[in-house]
C-alpha positions as CSV (number, residue, x, y, z in Angstrom):
1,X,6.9,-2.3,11.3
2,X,4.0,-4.0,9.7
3,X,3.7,-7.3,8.3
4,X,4.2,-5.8,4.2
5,X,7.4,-3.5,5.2
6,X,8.9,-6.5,6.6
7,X,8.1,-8.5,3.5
8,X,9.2,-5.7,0.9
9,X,12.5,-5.3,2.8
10,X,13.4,-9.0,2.8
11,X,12.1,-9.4,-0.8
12,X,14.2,-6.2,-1.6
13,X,11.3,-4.4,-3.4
14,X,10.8,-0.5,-2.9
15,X,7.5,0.8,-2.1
16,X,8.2,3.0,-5.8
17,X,8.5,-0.5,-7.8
18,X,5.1,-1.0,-5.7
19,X,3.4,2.1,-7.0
20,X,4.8,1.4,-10.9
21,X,3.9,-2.0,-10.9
22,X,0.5,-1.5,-10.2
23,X,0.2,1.5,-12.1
24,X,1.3,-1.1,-15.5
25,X,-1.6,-3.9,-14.2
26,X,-4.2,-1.9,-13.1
27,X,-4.3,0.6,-15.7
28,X,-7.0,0.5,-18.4
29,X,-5.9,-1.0,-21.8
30,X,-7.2,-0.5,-25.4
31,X,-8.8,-4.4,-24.6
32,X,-10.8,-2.4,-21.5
33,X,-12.1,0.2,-23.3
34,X,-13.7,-2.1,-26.0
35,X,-15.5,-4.1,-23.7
36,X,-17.0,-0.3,-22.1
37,X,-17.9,0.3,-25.7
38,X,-19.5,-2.8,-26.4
39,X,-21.3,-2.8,-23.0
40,X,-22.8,0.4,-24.0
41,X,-23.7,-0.6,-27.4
42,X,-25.5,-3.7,-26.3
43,X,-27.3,-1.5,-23.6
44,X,-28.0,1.0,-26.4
45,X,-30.1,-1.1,-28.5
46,X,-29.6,-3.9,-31.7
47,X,-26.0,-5.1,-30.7
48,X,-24.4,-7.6,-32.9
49,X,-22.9,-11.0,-31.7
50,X,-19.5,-9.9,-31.8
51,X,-20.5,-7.0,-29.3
52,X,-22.9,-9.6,-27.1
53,X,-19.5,-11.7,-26.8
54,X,-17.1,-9.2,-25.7
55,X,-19.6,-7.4,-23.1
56,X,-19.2,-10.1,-21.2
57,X,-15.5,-9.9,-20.7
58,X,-14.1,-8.7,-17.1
59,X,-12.8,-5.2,-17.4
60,X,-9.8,-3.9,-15.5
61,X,-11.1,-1.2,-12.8
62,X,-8.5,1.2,-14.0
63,X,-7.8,2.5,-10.0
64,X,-3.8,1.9,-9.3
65,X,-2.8,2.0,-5.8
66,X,-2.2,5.2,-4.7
67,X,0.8,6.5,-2.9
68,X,-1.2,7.3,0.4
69,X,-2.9,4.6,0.1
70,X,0.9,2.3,0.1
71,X,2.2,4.3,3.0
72,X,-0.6,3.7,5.2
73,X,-0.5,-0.2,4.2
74,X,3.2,0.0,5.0
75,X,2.7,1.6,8.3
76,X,0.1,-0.9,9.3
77,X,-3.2,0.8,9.3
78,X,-6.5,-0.3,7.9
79,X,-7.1,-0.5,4.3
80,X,-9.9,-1.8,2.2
81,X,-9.9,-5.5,0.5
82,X,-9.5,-4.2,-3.2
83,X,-6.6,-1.7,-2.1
84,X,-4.9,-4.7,-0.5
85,X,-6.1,-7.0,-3.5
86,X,-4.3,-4.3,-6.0
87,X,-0.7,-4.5,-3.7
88,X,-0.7,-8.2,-3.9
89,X,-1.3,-8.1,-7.6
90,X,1.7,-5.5,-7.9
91,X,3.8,-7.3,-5.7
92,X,3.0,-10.8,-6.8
93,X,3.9,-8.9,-10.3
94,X,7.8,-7.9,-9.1
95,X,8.2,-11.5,-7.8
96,X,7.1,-13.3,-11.2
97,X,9.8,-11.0,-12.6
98,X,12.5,-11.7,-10.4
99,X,11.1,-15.5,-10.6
100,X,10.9,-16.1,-7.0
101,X,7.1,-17.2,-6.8
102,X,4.3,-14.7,-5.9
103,X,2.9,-13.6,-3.0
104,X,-1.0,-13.8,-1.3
105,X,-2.7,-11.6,0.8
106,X,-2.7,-13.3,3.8
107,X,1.4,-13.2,3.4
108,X,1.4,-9.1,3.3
109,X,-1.3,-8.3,5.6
């Protein structure tokens, strides 16, 4: 068992809340596509100020964790830093909700 089954099993979270909770963060909001808009606009020639100001926002990346991507996390193989940085995020999400703190990296893998 790897170190992230063993913390999902005593947190009592399955690896679907996993999957849905980062499918709900990571997904690309109205917000996100704005500042894509505005980015192209002020790339695209006279932008206003209003446009200036909300391309330099941080967008979402809009890439959830994947279902292959969980199993092989939970099964203790090798995965990139932004795949485990998105199953923190999603875990750290279900623990906020079931106010019991959240949860780094270094804690799941």
């Amino acid at each position: 068992m790897s170190k992230l089954n063993e913390y999902l099993a005593k947190a009592k979270i399955s690896s679907k809340q996993v999957l849905a909770a980062s499918k709900r963060i990571e997904g690309l909001k109205d917000e996100d596509r704005a500042i894509r808009l505005a980015r192209k606009q002020v790339a695209g020639g006279k932008p206003t100020d209003a446009q200036k100001e909300l391309a330099t926002k941080k967008v979402r990346s809009g890439r959830k964790v994947s279902n292959a991507t969980l199993e092989k996390a939970l099964a203790g193989g090798t995965i990139s830093k932004q795949a485990k940085r998105r199953v923190a995020r999603a875990v750290s999400a279900l623990l906020t909700q079931k106010k019991k703190g959240e949860a780094a990296v270094t804690d799941l893998f």
